[in-house]
Chimera marker file (.cmm) of the C-alpha trace (Angstrom):
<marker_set name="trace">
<marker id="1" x="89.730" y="168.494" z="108.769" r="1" g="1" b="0" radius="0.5"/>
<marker id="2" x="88.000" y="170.886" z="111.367" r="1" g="1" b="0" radius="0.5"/>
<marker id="3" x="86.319" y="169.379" z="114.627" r="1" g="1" b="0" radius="0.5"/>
<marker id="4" x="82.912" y="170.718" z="115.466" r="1" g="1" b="0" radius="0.5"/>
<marker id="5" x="84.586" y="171.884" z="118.654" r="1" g="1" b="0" radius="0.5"/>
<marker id="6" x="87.287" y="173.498" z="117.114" r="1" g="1" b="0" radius="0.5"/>
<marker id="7" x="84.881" y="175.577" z="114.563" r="1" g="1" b="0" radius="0.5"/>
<marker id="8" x="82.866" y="176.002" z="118.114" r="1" g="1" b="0" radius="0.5"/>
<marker id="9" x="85.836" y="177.101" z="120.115" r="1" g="1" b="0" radius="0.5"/>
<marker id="10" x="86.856" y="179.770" z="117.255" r="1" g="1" b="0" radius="0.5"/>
<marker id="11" x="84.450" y="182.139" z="118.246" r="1" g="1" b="0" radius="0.5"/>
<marker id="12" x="84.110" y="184.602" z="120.913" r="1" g="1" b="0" radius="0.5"/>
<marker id="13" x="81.474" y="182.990" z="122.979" r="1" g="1" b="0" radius="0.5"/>
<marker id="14" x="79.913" y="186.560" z="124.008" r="1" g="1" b="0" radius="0.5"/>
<marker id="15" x="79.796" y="187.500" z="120.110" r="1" g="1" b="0" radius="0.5"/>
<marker id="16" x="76.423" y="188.038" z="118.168" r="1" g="1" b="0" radius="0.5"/>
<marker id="17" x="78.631" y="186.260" z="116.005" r="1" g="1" b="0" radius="0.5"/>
<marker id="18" x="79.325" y="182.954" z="117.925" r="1" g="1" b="0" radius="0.5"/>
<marker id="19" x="75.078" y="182.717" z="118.625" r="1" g="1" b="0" radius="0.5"/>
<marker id="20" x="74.263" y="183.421" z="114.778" r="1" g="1" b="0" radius="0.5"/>
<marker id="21" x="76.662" y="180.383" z="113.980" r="1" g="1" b="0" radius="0.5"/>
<marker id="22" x="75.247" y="178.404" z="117.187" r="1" g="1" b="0" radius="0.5"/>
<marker id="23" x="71.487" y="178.920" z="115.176" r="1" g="1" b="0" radius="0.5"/>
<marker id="24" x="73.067" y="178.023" z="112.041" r="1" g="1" b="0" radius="0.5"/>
<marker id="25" x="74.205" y="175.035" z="112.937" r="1" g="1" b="0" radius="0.5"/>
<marker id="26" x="71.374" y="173.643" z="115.035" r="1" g="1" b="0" radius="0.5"/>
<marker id="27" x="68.869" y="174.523" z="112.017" r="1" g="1" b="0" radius="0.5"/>
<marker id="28" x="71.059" y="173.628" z="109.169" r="1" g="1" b="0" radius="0.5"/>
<marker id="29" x="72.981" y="170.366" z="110.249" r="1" g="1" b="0" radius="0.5"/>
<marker id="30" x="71.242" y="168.017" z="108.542" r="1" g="1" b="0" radius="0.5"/>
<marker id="31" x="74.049" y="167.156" z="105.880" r="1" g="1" b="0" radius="0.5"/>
<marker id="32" x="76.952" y="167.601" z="107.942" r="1" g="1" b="0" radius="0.5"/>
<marker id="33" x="78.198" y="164.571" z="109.420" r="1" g="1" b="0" radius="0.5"/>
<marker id="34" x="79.285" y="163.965" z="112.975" r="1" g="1" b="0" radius="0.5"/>
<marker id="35" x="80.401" y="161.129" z="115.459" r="1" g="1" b="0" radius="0.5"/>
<marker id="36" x="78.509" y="160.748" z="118.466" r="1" g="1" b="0" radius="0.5"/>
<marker id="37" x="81.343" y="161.748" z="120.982" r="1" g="1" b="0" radius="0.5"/>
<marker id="38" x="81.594" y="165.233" z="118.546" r="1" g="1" b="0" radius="0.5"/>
<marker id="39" x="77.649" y="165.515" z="118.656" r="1" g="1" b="0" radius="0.5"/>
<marker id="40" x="77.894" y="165.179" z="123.032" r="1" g="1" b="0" radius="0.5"/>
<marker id="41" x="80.619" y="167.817" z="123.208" r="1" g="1" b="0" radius="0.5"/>
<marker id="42" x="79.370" y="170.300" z="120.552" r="1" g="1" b="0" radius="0.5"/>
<marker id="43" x="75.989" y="169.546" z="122.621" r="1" g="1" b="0" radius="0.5"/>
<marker id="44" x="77.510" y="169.988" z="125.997" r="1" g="1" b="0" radius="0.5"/>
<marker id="45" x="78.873" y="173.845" z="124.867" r="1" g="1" b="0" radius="0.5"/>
<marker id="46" x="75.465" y="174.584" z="123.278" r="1" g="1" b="0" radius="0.5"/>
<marker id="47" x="73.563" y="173.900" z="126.543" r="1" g="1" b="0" radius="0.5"/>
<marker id="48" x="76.340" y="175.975" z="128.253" r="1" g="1" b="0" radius="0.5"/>
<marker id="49" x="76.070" y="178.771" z="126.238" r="1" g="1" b="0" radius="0.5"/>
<marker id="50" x="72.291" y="178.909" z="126.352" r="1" g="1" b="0" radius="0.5"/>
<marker id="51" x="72.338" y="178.546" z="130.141" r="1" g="1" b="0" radius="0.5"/>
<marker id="52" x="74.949" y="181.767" z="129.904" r="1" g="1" b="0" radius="0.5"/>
<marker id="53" x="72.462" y="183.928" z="128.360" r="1" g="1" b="0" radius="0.5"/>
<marker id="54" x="69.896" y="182.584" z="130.057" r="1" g="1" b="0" radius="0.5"/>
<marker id="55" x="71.334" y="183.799" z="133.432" r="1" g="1" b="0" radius="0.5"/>
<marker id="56" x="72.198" y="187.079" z="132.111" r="1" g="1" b="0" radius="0.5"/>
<marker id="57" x="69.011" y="189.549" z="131.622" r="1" g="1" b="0" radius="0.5"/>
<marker id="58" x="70.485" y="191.472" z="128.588" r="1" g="1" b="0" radius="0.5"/>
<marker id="59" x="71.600" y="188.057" z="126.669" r="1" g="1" b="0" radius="0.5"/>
<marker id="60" x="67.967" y="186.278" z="127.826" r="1" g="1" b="0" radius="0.5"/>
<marker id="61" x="66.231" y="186.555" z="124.965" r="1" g="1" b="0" radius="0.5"/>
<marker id="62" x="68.909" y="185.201" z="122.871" r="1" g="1" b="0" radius="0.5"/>
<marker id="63" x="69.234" y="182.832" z="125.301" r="1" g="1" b="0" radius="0.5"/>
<marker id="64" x="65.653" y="181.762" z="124.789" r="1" g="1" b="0" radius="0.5"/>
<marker id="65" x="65.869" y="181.888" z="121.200" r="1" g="1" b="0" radius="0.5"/>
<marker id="66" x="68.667" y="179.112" z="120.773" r="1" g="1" b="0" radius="0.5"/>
<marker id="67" x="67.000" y="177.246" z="123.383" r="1" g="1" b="0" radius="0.5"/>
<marker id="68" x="64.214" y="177.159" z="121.432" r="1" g="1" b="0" radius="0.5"/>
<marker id="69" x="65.880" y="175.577" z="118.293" r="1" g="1" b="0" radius="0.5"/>
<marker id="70" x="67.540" y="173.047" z="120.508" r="1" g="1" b="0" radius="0.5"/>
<marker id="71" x="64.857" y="171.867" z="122.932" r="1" g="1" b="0" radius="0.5"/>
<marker id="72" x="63.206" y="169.224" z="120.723" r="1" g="1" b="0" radius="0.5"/>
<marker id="73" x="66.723" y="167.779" z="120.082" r="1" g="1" b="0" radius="0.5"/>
<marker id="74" x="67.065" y="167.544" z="123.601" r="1" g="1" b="0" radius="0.5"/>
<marker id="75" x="67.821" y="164.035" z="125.429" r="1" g="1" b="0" radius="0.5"/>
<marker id="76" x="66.050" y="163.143" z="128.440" r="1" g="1" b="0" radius="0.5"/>
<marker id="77" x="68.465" y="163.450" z="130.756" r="1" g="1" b="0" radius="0.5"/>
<marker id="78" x="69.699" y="167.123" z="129.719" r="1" g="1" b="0" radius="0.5"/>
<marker id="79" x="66.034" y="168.265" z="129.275" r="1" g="1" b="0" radius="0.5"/>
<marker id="80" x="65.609" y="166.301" z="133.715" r="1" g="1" b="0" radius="0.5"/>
<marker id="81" x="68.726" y="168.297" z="134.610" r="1" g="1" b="0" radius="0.5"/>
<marker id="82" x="67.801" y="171.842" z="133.022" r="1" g="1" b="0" radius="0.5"/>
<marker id="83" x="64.488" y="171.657" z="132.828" r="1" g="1" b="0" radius="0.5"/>
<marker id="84" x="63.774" y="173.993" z="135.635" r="1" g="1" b="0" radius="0.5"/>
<marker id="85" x="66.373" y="176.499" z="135.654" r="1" g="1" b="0" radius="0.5"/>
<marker id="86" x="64.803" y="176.788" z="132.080" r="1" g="1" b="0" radius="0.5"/>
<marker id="87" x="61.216" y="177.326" z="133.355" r="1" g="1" b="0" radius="0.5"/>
<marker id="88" x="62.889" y="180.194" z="135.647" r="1" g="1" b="0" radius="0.5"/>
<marker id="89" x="64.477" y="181.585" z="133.223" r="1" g="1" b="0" radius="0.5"/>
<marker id="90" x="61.356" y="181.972" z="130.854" r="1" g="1" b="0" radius="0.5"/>
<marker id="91" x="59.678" y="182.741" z="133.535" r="1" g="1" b="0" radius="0.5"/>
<marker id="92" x="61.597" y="185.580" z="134.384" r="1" g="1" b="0" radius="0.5"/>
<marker id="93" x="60.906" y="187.241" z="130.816" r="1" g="1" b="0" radius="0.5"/>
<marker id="94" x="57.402" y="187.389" z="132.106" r="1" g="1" b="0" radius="0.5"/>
<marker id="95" x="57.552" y="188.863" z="135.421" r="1" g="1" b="0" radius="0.5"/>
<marker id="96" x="60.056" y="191.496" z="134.064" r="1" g="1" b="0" radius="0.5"/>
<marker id="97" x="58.037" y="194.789" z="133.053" r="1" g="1" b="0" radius="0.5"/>
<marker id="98" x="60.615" y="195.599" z="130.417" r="1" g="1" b="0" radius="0.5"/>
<marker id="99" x="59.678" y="192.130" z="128.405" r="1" g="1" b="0" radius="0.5"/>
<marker id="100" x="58.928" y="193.832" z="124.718" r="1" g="1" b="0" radius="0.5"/>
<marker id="101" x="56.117" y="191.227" z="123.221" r="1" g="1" b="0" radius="0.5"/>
<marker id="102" x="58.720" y="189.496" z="121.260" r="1" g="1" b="0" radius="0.5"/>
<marker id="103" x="60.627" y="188.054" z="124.538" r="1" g="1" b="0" radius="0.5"/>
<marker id="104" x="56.811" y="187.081" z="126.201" r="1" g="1" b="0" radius="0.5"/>
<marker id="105" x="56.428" y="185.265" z="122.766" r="1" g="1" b="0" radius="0.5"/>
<marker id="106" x="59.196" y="183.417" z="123.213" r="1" g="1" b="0" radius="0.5"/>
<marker id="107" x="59.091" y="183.119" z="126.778" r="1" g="1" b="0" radius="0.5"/>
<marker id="108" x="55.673" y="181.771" z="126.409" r="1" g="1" b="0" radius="0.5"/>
<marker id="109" x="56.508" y="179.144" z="123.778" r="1" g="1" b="0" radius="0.5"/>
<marker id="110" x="59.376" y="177.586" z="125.999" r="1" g="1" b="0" radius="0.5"/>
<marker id="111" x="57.371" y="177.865" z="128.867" r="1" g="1" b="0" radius="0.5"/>
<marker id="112" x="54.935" y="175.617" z="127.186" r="1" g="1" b="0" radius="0.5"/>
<marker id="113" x="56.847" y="173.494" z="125.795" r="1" g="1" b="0" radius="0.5"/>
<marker id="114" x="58.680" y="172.836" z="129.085" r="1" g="1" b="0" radius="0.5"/>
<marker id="115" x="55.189" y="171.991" z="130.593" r="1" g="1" b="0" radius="0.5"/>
<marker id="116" x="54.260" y="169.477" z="128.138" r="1" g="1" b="0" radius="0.5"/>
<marker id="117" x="57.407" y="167.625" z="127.994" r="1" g="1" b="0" radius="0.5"/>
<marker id="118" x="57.583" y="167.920" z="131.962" r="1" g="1" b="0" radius="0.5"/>
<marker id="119" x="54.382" y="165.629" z="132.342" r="1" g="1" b="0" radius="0.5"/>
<marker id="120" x="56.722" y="162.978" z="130.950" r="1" g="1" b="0" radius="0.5"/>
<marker id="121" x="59.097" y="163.008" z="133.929" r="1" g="1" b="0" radius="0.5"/>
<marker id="122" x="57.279" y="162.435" z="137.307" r="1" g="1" b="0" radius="0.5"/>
<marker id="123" x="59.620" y="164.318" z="139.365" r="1" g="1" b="0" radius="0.5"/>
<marker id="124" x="59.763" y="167.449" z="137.595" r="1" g="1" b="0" radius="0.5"/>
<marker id="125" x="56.083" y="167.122" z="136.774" r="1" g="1" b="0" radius="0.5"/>
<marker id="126" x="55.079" y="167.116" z="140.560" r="1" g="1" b="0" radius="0.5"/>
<marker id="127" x="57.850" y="170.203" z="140.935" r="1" g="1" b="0" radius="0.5"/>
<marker id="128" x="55.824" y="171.864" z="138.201" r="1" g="1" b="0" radius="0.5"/>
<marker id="129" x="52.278" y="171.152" z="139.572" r="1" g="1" b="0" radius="0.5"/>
<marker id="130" x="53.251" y="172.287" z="143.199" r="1" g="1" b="0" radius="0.5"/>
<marker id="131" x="55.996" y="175.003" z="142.128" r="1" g="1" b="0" radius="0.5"/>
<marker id="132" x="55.315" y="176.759" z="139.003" r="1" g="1" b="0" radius="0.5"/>
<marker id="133" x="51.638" y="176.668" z="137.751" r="1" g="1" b="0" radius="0.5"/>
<marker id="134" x="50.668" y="178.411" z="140.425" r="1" g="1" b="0" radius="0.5"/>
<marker id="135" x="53.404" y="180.953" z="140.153" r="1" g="1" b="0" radius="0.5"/>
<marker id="136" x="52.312" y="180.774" z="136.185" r="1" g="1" b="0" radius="0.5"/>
<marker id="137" x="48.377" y="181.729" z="136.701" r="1" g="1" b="0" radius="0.5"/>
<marker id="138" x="49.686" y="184.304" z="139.587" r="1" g="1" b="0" radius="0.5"/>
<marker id="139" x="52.052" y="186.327" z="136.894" r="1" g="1" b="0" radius="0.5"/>
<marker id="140" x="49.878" y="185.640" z="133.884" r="1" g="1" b="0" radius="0.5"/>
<marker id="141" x="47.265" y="187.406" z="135.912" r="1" g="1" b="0" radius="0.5"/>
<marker id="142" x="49.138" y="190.294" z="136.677" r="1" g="1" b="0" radius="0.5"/>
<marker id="143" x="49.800" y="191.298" z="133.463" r="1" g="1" b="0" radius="0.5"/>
<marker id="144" x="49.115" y="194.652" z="131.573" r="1" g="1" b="0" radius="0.5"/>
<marker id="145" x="46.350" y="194.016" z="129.307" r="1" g="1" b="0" radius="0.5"/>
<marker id="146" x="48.986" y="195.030" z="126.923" r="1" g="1" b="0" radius="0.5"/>
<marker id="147" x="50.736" y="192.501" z="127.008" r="1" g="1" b="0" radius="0.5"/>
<marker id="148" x="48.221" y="189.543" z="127.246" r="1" g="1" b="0" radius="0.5"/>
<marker id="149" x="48.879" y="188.243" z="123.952" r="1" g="1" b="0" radius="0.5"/>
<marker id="150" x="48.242" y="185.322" z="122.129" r="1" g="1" b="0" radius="0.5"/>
<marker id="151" x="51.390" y="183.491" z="122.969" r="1" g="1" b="0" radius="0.5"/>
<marker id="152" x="49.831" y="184.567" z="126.727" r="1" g="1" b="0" radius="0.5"/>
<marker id="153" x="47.282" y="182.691" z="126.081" r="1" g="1" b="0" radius="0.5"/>
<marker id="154" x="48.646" y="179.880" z="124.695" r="1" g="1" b="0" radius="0.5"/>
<marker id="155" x="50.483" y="179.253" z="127.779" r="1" g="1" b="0" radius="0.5"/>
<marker id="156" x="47.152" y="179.164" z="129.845" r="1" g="1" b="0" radius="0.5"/>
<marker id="157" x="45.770" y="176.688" z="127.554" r="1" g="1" b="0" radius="0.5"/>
<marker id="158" x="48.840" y="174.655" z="127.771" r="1" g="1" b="0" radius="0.5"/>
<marker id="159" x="48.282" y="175.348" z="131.563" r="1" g="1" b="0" radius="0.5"/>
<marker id="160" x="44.743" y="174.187" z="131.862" r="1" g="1" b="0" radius="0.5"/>
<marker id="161" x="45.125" y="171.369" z="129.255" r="1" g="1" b="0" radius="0.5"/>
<marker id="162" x="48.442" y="169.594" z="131.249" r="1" g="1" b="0" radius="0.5"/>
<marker id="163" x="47.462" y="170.486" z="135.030" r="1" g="1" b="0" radius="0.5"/>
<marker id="164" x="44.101" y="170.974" z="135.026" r="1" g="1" b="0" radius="0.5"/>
<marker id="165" x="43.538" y="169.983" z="138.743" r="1" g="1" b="0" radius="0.5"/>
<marker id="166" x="45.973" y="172.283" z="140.061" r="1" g="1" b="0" radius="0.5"/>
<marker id="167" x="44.065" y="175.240" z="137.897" r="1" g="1" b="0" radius="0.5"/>
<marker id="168" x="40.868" y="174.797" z="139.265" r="1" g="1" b="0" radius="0.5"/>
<marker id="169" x="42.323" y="175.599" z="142.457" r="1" g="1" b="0" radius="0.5"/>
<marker id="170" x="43.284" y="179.244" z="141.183" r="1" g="1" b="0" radius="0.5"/>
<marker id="171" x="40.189" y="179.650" z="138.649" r="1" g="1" b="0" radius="0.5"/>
<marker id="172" x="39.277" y="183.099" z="140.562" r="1" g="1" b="0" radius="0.5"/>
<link id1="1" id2="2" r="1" g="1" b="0" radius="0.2"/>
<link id1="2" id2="3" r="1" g="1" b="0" radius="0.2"/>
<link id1="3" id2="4" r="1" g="1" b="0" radius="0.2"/>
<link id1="4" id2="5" r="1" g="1" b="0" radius="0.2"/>
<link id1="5" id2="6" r="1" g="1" b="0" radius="0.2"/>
<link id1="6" id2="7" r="1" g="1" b="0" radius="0.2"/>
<link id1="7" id2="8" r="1" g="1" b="0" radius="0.2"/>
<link id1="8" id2="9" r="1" g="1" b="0" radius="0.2"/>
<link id1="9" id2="10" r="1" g="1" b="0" radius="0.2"/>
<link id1="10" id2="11" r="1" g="1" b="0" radius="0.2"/>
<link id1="11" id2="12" r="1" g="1" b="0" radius="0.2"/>
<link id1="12" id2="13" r="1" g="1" b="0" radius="0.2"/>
<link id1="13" id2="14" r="1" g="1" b="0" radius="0.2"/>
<link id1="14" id2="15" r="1" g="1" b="0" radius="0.2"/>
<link id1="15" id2="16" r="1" g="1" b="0" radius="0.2"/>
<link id1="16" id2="17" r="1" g="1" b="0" radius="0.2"/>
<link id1="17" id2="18" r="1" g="1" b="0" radius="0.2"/>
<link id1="18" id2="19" r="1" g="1" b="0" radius="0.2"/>
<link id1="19" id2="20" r="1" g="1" b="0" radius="0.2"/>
<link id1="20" id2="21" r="1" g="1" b="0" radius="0.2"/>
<link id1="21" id2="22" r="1" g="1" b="0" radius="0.2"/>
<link id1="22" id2="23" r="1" g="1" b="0" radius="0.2"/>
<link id1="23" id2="24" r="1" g="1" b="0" radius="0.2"/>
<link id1="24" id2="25" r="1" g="1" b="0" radius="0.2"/>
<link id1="25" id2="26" r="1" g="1" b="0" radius="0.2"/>
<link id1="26" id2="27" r="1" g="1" b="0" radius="0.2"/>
<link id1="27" id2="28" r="1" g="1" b="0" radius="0.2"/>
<link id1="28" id2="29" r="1" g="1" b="0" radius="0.2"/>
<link id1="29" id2="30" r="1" g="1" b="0" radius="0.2"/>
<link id1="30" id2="31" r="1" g="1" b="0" radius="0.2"/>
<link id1="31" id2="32" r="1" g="1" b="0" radius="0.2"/>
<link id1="32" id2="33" r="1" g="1" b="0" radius="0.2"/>
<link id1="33" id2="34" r="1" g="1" b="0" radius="0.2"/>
<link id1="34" id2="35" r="1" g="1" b="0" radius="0.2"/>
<link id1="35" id2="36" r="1" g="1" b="0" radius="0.2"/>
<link id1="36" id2="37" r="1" g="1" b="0" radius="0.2"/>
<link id1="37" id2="38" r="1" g="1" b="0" radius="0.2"/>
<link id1="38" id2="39" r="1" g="1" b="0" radius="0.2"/>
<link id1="39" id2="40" r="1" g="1" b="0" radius="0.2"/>
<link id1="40" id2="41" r="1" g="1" b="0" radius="0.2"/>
<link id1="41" id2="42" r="1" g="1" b="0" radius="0.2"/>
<link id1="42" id2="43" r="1" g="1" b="0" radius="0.2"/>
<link id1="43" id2="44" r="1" g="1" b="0" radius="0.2"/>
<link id1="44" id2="45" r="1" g="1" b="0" radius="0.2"/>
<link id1="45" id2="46" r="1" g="1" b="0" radius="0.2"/>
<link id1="46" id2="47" r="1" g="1" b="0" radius="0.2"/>
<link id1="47" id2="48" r="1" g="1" b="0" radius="0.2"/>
<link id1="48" id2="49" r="1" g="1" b="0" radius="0.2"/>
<link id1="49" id2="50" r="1" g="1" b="0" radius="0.2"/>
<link id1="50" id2="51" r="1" g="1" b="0" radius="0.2"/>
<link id1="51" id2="52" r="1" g="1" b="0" radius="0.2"/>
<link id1="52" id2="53" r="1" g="1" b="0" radius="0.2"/>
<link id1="53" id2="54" r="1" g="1" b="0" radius="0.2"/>
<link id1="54" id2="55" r="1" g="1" b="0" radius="0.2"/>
<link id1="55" id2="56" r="1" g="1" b="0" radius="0.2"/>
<link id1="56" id2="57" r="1" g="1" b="0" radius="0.2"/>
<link id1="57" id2="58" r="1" g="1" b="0" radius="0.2"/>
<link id1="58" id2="59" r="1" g="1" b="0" radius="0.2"/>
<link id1="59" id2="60" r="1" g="1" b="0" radius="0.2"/>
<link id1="60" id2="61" r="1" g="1" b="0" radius="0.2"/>
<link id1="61" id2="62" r="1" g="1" b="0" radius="0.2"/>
<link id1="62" id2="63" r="1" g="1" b="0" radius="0.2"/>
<link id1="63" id2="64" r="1" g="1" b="0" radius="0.2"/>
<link id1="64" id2="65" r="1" g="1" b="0" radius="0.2"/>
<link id1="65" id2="66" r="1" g="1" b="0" radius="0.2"/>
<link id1="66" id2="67" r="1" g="1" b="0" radius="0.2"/>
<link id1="67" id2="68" r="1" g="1" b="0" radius="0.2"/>
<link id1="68" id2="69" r="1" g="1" b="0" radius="0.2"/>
<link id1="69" id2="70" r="1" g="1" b="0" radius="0.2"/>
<link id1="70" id2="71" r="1" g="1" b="0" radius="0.2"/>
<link id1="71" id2="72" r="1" g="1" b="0" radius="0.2"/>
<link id1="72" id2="73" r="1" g="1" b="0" radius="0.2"/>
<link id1="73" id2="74" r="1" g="1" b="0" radius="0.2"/>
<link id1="74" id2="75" r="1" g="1" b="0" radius="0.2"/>
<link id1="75" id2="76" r="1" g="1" b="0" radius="0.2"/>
<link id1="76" id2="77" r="1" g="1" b="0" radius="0.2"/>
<link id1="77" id2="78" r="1" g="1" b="0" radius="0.2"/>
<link id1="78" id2="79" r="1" g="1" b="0" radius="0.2"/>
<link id1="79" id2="80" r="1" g="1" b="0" radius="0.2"/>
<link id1="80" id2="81" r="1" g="1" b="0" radius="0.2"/>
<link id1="81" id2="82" r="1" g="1" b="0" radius="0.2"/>
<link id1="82" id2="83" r="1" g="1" b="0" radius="0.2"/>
<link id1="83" id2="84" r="1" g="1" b="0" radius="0.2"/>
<link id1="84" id2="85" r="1" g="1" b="0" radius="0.2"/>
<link id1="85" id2="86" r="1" g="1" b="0" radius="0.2"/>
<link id1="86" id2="87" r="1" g="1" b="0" radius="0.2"/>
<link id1="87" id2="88" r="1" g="1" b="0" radius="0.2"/>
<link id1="88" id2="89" r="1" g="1" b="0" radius="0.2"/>
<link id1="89" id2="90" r="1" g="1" b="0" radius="0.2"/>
<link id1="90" id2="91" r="1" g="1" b="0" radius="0.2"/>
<link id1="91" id2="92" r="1" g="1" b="0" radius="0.2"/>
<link id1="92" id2="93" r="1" g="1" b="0" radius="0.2"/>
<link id1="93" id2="94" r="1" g="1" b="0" radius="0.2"/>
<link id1="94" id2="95" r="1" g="1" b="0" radius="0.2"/>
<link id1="95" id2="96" r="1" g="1" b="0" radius="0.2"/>
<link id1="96" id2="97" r="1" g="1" b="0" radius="0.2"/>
<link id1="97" id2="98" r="1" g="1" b="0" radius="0.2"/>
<link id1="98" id2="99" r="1" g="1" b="0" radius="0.2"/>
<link id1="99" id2="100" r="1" g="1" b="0" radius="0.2"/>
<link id1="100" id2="101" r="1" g="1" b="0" radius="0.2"/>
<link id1="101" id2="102" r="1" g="1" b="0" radius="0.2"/>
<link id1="102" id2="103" r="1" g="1" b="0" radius="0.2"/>
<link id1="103" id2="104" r="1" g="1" b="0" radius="0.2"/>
<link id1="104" id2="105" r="1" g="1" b="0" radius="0.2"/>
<link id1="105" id2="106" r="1" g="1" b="0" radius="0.2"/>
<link id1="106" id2="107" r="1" g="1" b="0" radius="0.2"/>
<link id1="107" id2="108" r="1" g="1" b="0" radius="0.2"/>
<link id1="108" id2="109" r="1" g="1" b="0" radius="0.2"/>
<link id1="109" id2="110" r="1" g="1" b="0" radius="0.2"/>
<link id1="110" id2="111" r="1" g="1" b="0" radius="0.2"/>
<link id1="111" id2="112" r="1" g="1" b="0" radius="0.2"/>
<link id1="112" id2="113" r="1" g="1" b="0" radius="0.2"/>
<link id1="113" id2="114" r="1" g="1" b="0" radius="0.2"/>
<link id1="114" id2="115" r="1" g="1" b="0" radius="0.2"/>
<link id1="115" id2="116" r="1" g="1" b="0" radius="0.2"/>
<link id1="116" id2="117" r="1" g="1" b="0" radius="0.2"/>
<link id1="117" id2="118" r="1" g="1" b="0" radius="0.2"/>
<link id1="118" id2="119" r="1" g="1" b="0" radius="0.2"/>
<link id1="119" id2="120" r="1" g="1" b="0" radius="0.2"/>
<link id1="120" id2="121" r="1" g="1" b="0" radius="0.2"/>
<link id1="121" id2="122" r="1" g="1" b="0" radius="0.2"/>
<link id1="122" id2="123" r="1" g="1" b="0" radius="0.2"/>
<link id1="123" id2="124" r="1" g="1" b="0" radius="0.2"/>
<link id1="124" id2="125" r="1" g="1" b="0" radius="0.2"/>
<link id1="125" id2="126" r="1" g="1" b="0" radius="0.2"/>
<link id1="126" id2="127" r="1" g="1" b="0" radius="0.2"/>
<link id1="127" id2="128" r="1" g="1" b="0" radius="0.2"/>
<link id1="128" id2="129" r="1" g="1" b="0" radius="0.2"/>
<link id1="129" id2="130" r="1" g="1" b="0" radius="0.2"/>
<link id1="130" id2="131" r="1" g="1" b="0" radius="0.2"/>
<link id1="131" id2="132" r="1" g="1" b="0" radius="0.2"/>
<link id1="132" id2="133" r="1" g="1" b="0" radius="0.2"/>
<link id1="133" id2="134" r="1" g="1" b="0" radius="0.2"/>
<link id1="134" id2="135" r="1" g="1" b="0" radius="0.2"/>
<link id1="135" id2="136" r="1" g="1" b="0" radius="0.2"/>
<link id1="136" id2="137" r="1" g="1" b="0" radius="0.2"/>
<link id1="137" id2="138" r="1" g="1" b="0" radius="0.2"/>
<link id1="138" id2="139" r="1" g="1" b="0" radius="0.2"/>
<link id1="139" id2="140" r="1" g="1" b="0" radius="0.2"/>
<link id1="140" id2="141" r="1" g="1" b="0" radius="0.2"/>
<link id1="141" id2="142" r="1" g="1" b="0" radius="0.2"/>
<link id1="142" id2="143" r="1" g="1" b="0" radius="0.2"/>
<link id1="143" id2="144" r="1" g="1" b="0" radius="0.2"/>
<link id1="144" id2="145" r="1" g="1" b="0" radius="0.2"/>
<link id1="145" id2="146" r="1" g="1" b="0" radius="0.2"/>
<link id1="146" id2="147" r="1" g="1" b="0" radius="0.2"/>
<link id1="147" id2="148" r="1" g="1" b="0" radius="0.2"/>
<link id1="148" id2="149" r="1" g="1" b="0" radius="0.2"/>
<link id1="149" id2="150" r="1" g="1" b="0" radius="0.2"/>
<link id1="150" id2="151" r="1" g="1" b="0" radius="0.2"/>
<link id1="151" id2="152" r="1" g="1" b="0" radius="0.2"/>
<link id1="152" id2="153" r="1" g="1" b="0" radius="0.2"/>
<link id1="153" id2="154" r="1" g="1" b="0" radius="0.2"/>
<link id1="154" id2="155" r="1" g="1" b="0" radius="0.2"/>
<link id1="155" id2="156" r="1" g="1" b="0" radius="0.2"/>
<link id1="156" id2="157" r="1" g="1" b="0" radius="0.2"/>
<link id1="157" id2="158" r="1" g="1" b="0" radius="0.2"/>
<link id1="158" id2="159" r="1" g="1" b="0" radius="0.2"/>
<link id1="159" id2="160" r="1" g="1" b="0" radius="0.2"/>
<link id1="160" id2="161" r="1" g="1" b="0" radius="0.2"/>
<link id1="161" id2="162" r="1" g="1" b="0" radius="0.2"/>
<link id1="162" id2="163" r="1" g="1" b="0" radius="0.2"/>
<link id1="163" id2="164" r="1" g="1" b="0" radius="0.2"/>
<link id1="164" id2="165" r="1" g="1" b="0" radius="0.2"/>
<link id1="165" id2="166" r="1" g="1" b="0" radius="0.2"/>
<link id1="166" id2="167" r="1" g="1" b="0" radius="0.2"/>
<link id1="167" id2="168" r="1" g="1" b="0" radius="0.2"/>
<link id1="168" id2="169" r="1" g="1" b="0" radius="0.2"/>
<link id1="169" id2="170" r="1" g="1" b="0" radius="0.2"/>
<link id1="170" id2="171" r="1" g="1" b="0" radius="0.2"/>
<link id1="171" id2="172" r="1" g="1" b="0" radius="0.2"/>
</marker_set>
């Protein structure tokens, strides 16, 4: 019988192949069984992969898009160790002036994800509060009016909602 691994190993790992079969199988493994030292390696060359595209700028989006299947699945202690290279990453997509309105979308719903589920961890939280929101507001205000979205604002209301003290600082 095939291993995870081995099905995961098959593939070319730069493919468009190799990421439609990494989005398969985080949305569709509910009926496939798995031991738990299979589920920490096949999870191990997920977050790898992601991280990958994540640091390249023409595989970021696609990058962003598994992430965003895998984040709630996420333990603690990979979501403390990646959490901000993550918010970089997604942050990137916004401070980049080629970002189409389907990568800020995305960006954006990482982005606030990552925020929520960073008030949970008291390092990263203070890293966000002192780090990022400001950085956030700063970009978010920048913006073309073209691409202030609703995913945009989302993110501010995710923004004002989680750090609403460091906000009020930058409410100009």
């Amino acid at each position: 019988m095939t291993t995870i691994m081995e099905l995961i190993n098959f593939f070319d790992h730069d493919s468009k192949e190799y990421k439609e079969f990494l989005q398969h199988l985080i949305c569709f493994n509910g009926d496939v069984p798995f031991d738990i030292e299979e589920v920490d390696k096949a999870q191990n060359a997920i977050i790898s992969t992601v991280n990958t595209c994540l640091n390249q700028s023409q595989s970021r989006y696609n990058g962003l898009l598994i992430l965003d299947k895998i984040l709630p699945q996420c333990s603690n202690d990979v979501f403390s160790k990646y959490c901000m290279l993550w918010i970089s990453k997604a942050t990137q997509v916004l401070e980049s002036i080629h970002s189409n309105l389907q990568e800020l979308s995305i960006s954006c719903k990482i982005l606030g994800y990552l925020i929520i589920k960073s008030k949970d961890v008291s390092d990263i939280q203070k890293q966000v509060s002192m780090q990022n929101v400001k950085q956030l507001i700063n970009i978010i205000s920048n913006l073309n009016t073209e691409k202030k979205c609703g995913p945009i604002y989302y993110l501010i209301a995710v923004l004002l909602h989680q750090y609403p003290e460091v906000c009020e600082r930058f409410q100009v």
